[in-house]
C-alpha positions as CSV (number, residue, x, y, z in Angstrom):
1,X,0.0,0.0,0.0
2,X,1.5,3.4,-0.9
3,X,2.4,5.6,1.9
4,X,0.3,8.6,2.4
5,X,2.0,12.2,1.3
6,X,2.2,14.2,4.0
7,X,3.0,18.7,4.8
8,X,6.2,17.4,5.9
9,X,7.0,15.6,2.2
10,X,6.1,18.4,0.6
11,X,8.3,20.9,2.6
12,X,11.5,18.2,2.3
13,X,11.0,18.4,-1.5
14,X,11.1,21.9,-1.5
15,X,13.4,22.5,1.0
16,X,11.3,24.9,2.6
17,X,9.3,24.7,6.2
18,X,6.3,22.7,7.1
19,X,4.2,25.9,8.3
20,X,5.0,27.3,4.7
21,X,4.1,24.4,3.1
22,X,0.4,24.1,6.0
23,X,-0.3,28.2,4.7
24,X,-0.3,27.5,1.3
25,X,-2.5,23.8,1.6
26,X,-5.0,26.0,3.7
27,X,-4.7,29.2,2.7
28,X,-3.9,30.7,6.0
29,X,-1.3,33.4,7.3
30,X,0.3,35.8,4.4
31,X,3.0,34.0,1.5
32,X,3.6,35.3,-2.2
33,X,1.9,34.1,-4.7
34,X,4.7,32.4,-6.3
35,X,5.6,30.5,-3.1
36,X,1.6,29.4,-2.7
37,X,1.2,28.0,-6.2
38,X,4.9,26.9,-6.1
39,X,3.4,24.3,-3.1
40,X,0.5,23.4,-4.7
41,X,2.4,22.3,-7.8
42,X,4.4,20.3,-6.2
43,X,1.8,18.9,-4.0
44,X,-0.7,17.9,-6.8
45,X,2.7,16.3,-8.4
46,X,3.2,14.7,-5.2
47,X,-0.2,13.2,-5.2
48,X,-1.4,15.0,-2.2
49,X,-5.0,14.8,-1.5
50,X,-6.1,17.0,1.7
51,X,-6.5,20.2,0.2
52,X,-9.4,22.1,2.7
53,X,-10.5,25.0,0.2
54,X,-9.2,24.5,-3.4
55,X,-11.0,22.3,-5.8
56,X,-8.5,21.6,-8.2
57,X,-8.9,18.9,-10.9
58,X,-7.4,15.6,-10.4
59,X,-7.3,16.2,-6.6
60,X,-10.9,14.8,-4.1
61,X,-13.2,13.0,-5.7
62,X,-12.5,12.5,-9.8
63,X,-15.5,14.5,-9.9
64,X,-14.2,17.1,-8.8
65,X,-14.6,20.8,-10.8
66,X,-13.8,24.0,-10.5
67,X,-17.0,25.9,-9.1
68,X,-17.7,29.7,-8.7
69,X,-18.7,30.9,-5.4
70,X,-22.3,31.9,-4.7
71,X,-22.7,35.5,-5.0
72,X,-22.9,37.9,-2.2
73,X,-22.8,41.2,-3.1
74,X,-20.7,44.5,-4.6
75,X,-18.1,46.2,-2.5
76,X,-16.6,49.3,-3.9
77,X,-13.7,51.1,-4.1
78,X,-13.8,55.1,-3.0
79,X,-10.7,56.8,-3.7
80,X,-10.1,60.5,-5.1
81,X,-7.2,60.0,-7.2
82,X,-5.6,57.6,-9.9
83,X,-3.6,54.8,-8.0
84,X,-1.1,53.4,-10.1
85,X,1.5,51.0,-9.7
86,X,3.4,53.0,-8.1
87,X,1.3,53.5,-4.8
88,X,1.6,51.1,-2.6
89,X,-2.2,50.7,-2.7
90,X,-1.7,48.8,-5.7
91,X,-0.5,45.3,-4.7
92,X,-2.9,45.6,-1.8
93,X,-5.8,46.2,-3.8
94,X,-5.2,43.3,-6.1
95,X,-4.7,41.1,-3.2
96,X,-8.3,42.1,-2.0
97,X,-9.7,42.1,-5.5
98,X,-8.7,38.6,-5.5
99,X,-9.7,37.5,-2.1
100,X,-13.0,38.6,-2.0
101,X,-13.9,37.4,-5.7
102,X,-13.0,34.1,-4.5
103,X,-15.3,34.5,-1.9
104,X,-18.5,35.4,-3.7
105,X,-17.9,39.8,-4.1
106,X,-18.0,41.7,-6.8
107,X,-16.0,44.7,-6.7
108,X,-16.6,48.1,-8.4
109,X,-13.7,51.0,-8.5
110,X,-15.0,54.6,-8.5
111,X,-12.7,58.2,-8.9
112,X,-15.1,60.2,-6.5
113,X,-14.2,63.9,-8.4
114,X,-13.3,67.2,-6.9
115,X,-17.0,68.8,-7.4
116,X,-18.5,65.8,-5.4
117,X,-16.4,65.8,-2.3
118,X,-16.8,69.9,-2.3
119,X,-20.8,69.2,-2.8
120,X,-20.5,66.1,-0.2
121,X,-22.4,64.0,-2.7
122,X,-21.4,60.5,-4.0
123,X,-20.0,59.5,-7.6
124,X,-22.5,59.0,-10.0
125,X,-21.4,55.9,-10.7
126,X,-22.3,54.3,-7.4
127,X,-25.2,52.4,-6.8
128,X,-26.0,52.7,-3.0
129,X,-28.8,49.2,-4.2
130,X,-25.6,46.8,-4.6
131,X,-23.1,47.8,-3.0
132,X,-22.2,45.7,0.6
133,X,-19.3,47.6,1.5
134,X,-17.0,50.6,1.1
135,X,-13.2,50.6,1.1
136,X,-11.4,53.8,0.4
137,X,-8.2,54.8,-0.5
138,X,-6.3,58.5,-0.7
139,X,-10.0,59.6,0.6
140,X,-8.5,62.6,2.9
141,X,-11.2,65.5,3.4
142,X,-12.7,64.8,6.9
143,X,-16.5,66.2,5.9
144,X,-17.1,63.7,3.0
145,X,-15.1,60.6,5.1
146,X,-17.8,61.4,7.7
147,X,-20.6,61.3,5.3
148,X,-19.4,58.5,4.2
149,X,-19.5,56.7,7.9
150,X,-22.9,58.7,8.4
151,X,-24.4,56.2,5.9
152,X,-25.5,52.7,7.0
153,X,-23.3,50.7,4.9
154,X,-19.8,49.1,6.4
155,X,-17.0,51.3,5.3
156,X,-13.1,50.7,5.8
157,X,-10.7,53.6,5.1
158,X,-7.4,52.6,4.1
159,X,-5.6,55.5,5.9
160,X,-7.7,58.9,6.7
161,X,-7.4,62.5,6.9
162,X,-5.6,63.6,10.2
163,X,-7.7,63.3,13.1
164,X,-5.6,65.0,16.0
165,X,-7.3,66.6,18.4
166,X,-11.4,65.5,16.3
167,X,-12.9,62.1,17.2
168,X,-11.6,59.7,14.9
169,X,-13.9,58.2,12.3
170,X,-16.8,55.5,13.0
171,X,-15.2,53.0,11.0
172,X,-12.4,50.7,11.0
173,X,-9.2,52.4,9.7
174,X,-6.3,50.2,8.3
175,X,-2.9,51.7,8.5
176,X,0.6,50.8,7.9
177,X,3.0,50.9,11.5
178,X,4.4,54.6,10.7
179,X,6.5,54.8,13.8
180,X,8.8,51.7,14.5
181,X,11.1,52.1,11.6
182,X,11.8,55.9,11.9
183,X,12.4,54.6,15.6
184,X,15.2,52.0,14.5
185,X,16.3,54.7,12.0
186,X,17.0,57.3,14.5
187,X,18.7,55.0,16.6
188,X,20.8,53.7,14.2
189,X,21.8,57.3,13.1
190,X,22.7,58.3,16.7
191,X,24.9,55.5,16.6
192,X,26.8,56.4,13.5
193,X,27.0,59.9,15.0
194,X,24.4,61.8,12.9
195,X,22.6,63.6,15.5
196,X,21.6,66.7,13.4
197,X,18.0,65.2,12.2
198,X,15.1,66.8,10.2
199,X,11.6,65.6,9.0
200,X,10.2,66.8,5.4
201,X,6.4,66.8,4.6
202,X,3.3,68.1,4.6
203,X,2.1,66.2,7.9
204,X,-1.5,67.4,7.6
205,X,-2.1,65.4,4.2
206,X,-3.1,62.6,5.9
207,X,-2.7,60.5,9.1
208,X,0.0,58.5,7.8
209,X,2.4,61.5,7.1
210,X,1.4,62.6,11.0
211,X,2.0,59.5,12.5
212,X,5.6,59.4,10.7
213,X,6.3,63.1,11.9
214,X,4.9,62.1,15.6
215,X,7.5,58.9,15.4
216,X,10.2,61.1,14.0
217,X,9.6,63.8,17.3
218,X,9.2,60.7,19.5
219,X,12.4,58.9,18.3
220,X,14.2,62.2,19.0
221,X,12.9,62.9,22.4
222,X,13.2,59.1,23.2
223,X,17.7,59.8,22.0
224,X,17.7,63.0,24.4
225,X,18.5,65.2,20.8
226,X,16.4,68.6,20.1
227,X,14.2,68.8,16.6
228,X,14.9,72.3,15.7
229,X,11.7,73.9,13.7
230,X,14.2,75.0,10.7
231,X,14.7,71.2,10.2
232,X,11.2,70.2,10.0
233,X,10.1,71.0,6.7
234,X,6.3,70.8,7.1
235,X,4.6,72.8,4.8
236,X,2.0,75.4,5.4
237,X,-1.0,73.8,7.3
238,X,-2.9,76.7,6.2
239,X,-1.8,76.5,2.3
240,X,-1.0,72.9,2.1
241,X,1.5,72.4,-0.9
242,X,0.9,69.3,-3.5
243,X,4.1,66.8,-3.9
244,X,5.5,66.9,-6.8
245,X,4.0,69.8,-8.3
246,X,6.0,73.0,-9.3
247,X,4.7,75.0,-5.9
248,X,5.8,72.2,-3.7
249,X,9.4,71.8,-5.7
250,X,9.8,75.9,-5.4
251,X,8.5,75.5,-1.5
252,X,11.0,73.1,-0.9
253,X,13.8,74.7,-2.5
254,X,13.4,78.2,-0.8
255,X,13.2,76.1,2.5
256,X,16.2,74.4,2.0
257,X,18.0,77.2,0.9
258,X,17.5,78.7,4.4
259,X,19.4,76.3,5.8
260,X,22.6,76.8,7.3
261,X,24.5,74.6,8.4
262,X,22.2,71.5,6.6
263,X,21.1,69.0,8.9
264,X,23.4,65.4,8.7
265,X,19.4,63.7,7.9
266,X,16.6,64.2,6.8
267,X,13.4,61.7,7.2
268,X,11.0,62.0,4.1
269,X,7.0,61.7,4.8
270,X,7.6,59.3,1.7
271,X,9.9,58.1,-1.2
272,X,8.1,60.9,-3.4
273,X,9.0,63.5,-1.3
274,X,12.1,62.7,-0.4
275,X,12.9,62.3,-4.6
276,X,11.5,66.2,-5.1
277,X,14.3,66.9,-2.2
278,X,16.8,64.8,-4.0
279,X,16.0,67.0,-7.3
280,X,15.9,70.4,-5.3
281,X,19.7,69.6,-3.7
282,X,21.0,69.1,-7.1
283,X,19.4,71.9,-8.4
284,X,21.3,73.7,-4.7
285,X,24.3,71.1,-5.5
286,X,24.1,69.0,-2.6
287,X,25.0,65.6,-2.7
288,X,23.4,62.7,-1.2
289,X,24.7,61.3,0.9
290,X,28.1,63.0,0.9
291,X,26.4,66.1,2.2
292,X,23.5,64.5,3.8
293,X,21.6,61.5,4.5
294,X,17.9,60.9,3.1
295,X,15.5,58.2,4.2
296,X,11.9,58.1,2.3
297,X,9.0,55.8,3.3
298,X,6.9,53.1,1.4
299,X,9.6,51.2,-0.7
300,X,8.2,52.3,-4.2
301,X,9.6,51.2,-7.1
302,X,11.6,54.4,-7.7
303,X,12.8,54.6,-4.6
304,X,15.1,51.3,-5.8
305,X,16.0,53.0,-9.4
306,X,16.8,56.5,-8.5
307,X,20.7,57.5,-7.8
308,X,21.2,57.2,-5.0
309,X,18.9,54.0,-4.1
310,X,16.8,55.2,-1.5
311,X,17.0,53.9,2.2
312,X,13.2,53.5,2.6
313,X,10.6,51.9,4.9
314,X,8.8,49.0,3.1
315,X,5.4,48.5,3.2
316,X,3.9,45.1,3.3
317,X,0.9,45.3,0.9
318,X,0.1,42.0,0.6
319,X,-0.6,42.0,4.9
320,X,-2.5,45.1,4.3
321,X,-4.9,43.4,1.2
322,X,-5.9,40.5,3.5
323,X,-6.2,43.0,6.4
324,X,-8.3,44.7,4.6
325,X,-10.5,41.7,3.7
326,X,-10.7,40.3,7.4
327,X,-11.6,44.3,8.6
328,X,-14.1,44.6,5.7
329,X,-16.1,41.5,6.0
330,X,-15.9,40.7,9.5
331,X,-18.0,44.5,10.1
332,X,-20.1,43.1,7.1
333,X,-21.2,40.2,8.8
334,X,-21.5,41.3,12.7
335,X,-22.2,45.8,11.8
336,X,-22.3,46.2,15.6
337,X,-18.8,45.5,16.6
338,X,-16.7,48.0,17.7
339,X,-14.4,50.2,15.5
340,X,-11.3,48.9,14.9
341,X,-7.8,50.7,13.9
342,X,-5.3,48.1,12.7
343,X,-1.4,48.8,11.8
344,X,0.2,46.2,9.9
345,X,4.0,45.4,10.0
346,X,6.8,47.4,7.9
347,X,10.3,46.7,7.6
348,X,13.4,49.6,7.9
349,X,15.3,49.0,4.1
350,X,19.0,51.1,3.7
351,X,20.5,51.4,0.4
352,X,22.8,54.0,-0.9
353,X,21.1,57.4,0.2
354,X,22.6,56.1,3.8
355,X,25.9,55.1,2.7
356,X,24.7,51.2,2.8
């Protein structure tokens, strides 16, 4: 009689470990793609037949076919500008896209437009009849983000406008941990001696940036070292400036100019601001990181093609997508739970902008 294939066969012929090998067979915990079909291939080579949630051909009963799931309704996609691959939204959202497809949702994108935040009214393209659910993304005016909650519909904002001193909103919130890397940055600057440390970015756009700017103070306070104002580059509250537009570039240029001595760091509220700083110092020829040290936030794509390769803080959008799916449809199923605000793991990256 041939011997039963077992998790542990599977992770001996791919050298990797048995709770890998358990995640992918039961689609539990968070692994890439590749690494989850990787297993299945090799455990419907290996003739394994205790898959609990995938009905694959060849594996159960002979039967066995590959059936859609039982439709349950829409969710849709808020968000008030174009996200492209770029954003770190991306990845997450196809990683919800795909999870909640394979669990019976359809799911709807729609660019809610200048006029219809001003007017508080929602796109025209919504249909409050199907949808199930709201998740939105770069949706950062407070009055329409509590017009949104004021409806009686599940809604999950993937980072918000700043909230400060205002109630937060009623609704789960899913963020990205903003404060332990610039904490293991600051510390690891102090120890290389660079104790002259400045934050750049408008941290008002949303709660993100102010969460990063509240880690930066902390991490400073928390070394015993001062964060002069003329090193925190924070944009007018009053007049806020748009990244990567002309204004912010000149903003930023006339800011840094003022600076004398320059400070030996600076933390970015993101890898796109800290590439308009790397453009303004070569315009004010400073070098990076002869002159000073840059760290940006997100891990983008260009922060990994831009010279210099930008020390960063990655973002793990895959934990967020299936964050976002447990947040979303657990409210959907029990509404009377109480709001949740979950921050999900990220990982401190150097590269050259740090010397590393």
């Amino acid at each position: 009689m041939a011997r039963r294939v077992t998790i542990q066969d599977i992770a001996d012929e791919l050298g990797i470990s048995r709770n890998t090998v358990s995640k992918a067979i039961n689609n539990t915990g968070i692994l890439a793609d590749t690494t989850r079909e990787k297993v299945l291939k090799k455990a419907i080579e290996m003739g394994y037949k205790q898959f609990s949630y995938v009905n694959i051909p060849g594996i159960g009963k002979p039967d066995s076919i590959l059936v859609p799931p039982t439709l349950k309704g829409e969710i849709s996609l808020f968000t008030s500008r174009f996200i492209g691959d770029s954003h770190f939204a991306s990845t997450m959202l196809d990683n919800f896209q795909r999870e909640i497809s394979s669990l019976g949702y359809t799911f709807t994108m729609h660019r809610v437009q200048k006029d219809e935040i001003d007017n508080l009214v929602l796109p025209a393209s919504y249909d409050t009849t199907k949808s199930t659910g709201i998740i939105c993304v770069e949706m950062f005016n407070k009055e329409y983000c509590s017009m949104l909650c004021g409806m009686d519909i599940p809604v999950l904002f993937v980072d918000t406008p700043v909230y400060g001193l205002n109630e937060p909103l009623k609704a789960d919130i899913l963020l990205m941990d903003n404060q332990s890397g610039i904490y293991s940055f600051v510390k690891e600057m102090v120890r290389r001696g660079k104790k002259k440390i400045g934050f750049i970015g408008e941290h008002s756009h949303c709660q993100s940036f102010f969460e990063r700017f509240l880690g930066y103070r902390n991490a400073m306070y928390l070394s015993g070292l001062p964060c002069p104002e003329e090193y925190c580059i924070i944009g007018n509250i009053n007049n806020p400036q748009k990244m990567g537009c002309e204004n912010y570039l000149s903003y930023l240029k006339k800011q840094i100019k003022d600076l004398n001595p320059l400070p030996d760091v600076f933390i970015c509220a993101n890898d796109f601001v800290a590439i308009d700083v790397i453009h303004v110092f070569r315009e004010l020829g400073i070098t990076v990181p002869k002159d000073v040290y840059l760290c940006g936030f997100d891990d983008s794509p260009e922060s990994r093609v831009i010279t210099p390769s930008l020390t960063t803080i990655h973002i793990h959008s895959q934990i967020m997508g299936f964050s976002a799916v447990n947040l979303l449809l657990s409210r959907i199923k029990e509404p009377s739970l109480n709001f949740r605000t979950i921050h999900t793991e990220t990982e401190l990256i150097y590269r050259e902008s740090t010397e590393d």
